[in-house]
N, C-alpha and C positions, 0 to 999 in steps of 0.2 A: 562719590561714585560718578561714572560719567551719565550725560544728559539724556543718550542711550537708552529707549526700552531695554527690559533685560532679557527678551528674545532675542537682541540682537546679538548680545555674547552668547557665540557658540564654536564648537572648533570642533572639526570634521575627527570624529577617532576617538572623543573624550565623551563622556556619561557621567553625570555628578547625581546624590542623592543626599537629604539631608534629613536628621532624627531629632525629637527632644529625647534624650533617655538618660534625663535626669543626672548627670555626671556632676556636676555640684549646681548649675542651676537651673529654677523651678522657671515651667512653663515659658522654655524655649529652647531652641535647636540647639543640638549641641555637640553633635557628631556629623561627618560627611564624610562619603563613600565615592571615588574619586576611581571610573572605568578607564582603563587604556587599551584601545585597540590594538591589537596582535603586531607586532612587530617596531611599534614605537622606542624611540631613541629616548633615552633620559642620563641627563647629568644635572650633580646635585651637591651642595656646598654645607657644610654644618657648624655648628656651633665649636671655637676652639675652648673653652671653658672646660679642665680637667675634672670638674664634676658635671660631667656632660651628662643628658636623663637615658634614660632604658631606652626609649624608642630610636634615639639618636645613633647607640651603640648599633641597634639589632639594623635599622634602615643602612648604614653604613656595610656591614655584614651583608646582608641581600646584594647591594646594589653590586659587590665585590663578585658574584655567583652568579647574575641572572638578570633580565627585563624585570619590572614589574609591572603586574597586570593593573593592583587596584593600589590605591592610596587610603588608608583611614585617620583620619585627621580628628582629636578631640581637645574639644576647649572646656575649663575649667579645673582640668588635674593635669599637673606637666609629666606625674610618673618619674618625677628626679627625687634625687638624697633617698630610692628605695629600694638600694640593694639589689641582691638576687632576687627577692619577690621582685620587686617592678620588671627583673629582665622576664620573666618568669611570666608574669602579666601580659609585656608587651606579646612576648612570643603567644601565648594563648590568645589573643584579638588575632594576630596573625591567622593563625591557624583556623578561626571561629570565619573569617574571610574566606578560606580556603576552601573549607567544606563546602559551603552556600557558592562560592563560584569555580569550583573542581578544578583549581587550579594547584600548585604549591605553596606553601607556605613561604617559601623564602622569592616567590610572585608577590607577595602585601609588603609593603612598606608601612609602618604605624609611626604618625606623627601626635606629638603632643601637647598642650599650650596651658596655663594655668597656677595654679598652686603646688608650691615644690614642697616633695616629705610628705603625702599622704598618698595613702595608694589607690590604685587606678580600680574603678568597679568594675570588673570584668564580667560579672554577671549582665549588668545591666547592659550593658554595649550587647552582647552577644541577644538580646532578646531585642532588642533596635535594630538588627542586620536584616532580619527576615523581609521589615518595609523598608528598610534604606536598598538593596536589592531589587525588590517590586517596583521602588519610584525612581529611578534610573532615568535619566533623561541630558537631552544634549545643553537644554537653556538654564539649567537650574546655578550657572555661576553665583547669582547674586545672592541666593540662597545660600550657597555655602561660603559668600566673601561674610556674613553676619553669622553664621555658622562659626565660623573661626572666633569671633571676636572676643576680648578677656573686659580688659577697663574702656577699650576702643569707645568710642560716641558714635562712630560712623562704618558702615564698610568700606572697602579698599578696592577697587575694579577698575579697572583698566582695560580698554580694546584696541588694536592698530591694526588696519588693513592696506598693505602695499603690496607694489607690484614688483615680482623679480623673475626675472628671465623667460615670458612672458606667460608666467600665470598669477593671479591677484591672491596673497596667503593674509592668512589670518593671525592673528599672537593676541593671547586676553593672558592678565597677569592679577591672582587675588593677592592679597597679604592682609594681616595682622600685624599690629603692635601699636602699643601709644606707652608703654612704659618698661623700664629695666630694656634701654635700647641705648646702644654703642658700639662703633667698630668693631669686631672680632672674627668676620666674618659675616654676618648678614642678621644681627641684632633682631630677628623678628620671626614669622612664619609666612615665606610667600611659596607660590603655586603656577607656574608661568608656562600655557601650552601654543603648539603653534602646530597649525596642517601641515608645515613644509616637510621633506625629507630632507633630512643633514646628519652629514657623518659620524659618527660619535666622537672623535676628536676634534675636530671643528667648534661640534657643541656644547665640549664641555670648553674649551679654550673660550668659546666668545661667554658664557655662562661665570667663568671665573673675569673676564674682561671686565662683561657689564658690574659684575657686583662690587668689583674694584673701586670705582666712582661715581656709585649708589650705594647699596646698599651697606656697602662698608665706608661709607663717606655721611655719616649722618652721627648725630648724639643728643638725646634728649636729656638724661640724668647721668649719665655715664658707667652704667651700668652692662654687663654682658651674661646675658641669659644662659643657661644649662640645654636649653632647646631650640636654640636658632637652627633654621632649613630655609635653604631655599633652593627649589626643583625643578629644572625645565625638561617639559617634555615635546617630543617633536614626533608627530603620528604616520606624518609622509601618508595622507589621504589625500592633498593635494595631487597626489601625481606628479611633481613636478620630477624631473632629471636631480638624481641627487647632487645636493649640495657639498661641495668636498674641495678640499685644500687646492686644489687645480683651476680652481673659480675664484680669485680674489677679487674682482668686481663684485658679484655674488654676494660674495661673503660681508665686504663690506658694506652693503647693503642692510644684510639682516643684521651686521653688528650696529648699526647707527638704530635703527626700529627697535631693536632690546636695547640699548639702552637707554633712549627715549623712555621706552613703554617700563623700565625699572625705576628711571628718576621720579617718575611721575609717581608711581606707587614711594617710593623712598619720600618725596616730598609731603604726601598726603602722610606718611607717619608719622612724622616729623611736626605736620601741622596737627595733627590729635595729639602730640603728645599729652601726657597725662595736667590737667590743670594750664595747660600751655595758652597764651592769647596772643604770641608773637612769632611767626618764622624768620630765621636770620639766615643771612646765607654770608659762611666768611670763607674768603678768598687769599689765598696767601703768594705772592709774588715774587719773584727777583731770588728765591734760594737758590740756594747752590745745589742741590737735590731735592729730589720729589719725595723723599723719606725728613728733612731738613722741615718741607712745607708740612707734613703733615703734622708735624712733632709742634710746629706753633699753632697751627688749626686744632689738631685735638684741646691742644693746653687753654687757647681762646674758648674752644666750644663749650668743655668742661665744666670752666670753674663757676663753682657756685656764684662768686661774687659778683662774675660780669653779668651770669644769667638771672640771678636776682634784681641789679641795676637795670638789664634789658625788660622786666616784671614793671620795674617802676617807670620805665621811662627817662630814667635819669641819666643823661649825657656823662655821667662819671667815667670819664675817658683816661685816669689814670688807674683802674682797673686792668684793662686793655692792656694799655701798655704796659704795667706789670705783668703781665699775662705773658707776654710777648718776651720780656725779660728773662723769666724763670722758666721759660721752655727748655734749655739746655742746648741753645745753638752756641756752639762753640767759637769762641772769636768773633761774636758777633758787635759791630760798628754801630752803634748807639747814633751816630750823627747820620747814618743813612740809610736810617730805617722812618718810613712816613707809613701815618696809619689814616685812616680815613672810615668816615660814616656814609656810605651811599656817596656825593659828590662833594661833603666839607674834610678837606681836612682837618685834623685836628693836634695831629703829631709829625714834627720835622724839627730834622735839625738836635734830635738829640731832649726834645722836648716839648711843652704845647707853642703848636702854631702860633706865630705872630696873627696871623688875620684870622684865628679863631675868634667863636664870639659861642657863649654859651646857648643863647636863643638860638642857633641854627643846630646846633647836636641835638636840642632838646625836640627840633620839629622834623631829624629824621625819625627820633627814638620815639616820638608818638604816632610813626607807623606803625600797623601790623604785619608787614613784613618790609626788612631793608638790608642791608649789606654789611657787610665788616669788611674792612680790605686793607691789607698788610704788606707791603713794600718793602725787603729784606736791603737790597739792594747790596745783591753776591752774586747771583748770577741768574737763568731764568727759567730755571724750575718752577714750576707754579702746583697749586693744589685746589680745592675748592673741597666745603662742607657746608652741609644743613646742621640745623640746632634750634631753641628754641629758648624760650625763658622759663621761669624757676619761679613757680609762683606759690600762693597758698594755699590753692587746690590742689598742687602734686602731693604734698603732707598731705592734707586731709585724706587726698584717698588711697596712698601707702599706706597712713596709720589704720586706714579701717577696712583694708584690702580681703582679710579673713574671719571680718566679722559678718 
């Protein structure tokens, strides 16, 4: 979390509330109720994962029909692999929203985070709405960024306040995840609002921009979730002159602020990943397309092997390069591909560097964070990804996730 009192994240049009109502765990929060002022903008990206959960389905559905007014958000049950009950479920929190803020039902969006294949208590959520309603409040983000959280260690919050076209706006962005996190779309659960007024096209354009290289630019296990979201809403309490396609100064503006204010969240999950004690950042260069870079970033980011080696510390640089091998770049030139650790190389020419020397890989790779960088040398495309190592605390607490 940022160094930020947590009064100071608040965004003009937004009202957050949070509940324990026991949803799988004891004696702590574990629901949030997430207010949007009348006439706010929202675009939202979801999980591509063909066993996608209930809430995934029903939020999609809404947002096709309508604004929504509230968000419910619950951590510990994902509400996936549950059928018709769980759509069934979703839609009854929906509704149990509804009544409490005399709004529509297809007004709630229900998000969900947790354990997949058990069903959602709808009882219990519905007897938590009465004080999540009561305690409604503009500062309570940090509340609901540990609210959200499943295996996380830490909350997720983020704030950026700049200046556009002369009035100073706001953008705060929560998320969740530290595990079953990989490209697919936005591997986790974020929440990202901002006071400006902007178009609905604009928003969702820069929205699918930003999560391009963030949030779908990251991989801890390689894993892709049944309930990835992530939602930007924009309240236009600012006042300012709306923001719309006519403004390309503007615009690119707030696109450089989101997607700052997204890496930063992408990076922080990236660094909780589950048992994780290394950030890597690998950079892929010189392809011949930016589809070409990704296909060796993922395959790098992936593999168990390099990210166990990255666990150890161990300079095992022919890892790597195998990695790089069996990505499936087509026609690819073995002699003009150079790999590199932060500033040593290690790989040229088709194989290890002449002026490599084992002691310098081994003194990038006892960072806790450093770089991976891959030199195609095809043309210059480039890509970049976050990832992490693969240690023996990701096992332990997969193996003992549902006990």
């Amino acid at each position: 979390m940022s160094a930020e009192s947590s009064t100071a994240f608040r965004v003009a049009g937004v009202r957050l509330a949070t509940a324990a109502a026991g949803i799988r765990y004891s004696g702590r929060e574990d629901l949030v109720l997430m207010e949007l002022a009348p006439g706010t903008q929202t675009a939202a990206v979801f999980t591509q994962n063909a066993f996608c959960a209930a809430p995934v389905t029903l939020a999609r559905q809404h947002l096709n029909v309508t604004s929504p007014r509230y968000l419910l958000i619950n951590s510990g049950n994902a509400n996936a692999g549950t059928g018709a009950r769980g759509l069934a479920d979703a839609r009854a929190c929906c509704a149990l929203v509804a009544d409490q803020a005399g709004c529509a039902a297809n007004q709630v969006l229900p998000f969900s985070t947790g354990v997949i294949g058990e069903y959602l208590p709808v009882a219990r959520i519905g007897t938590a709405l009465p004080p999540l309603f009561q305690g409604l409040r503009a500062d309570a983000w940090e509340a609901a960024a540990r609210a959200i959280m499943t295996t996380d260690t830490q909350p997720k919050l983020v704030r950026r306040q700049f200046e556009l076209n002369g009035h100073r706006a706001t953008l705060v962005g929560i998320a969740k995840g530290a595990g079953m996190i990989c490209p697919n779309m936005a591997t986790m659960l974020a929440f990202v609002a901002t006071d400006l007024a902007i178009a609905e096209g604009p928003l969702r354009s820069s929205l699918n921009t930003a999560v391009a290289s963030t949030f779908n630019a990251i991989s801890i296990d390689g894993d892709t979730s049944t309930n990835d979201a992530c939602l930007l809403a924009a309240t236009g309490a600012l006042g300012n002159p709306l923001l719309e396609d006519g403004d390309p100064k503007g615009l690119a503006i707030w696109q450089q602020v989101l997607d700052d204010l997204c890496l930063e969240l992408a990076t922080a999950i990236v660094r909780d990943g589950e048992g994780a004690t290394k950030l890597v950042r690998v950079a892929v260069r010189e392809a011949s397309t930016c589809d070409e870079a990704r296909l060796v970033a993922e395959t790098i980011a992936h593999s168990p092997l390099v990210k166990t080696a990255l666990f150890a510390g161990d300079p095992n640089w022919g890892r790597i390069l195998a990695a790089v091998g069996r990505a499936g770049v087509v026609g690819l030139d073995i002699d003009r591909v150079t790999i590199w650790l932060d500033d040593v190389r290690i790989v040229a020419g088709g194989g290890r560097d002449p002026d490599y020397r084992e002691e310098h890989g081994a003194r990038v790779m006892a960072q806790d964070s450093f770089k991976i960088e891959v030199h195609l040398g095809r043309g210059s495309a480039e890509l970049r990804m976050l990832t992490c190592d693969l240690s023996y605390d990701y096992v332990r607490i997969n193996a003992e996730y549902r006990s």
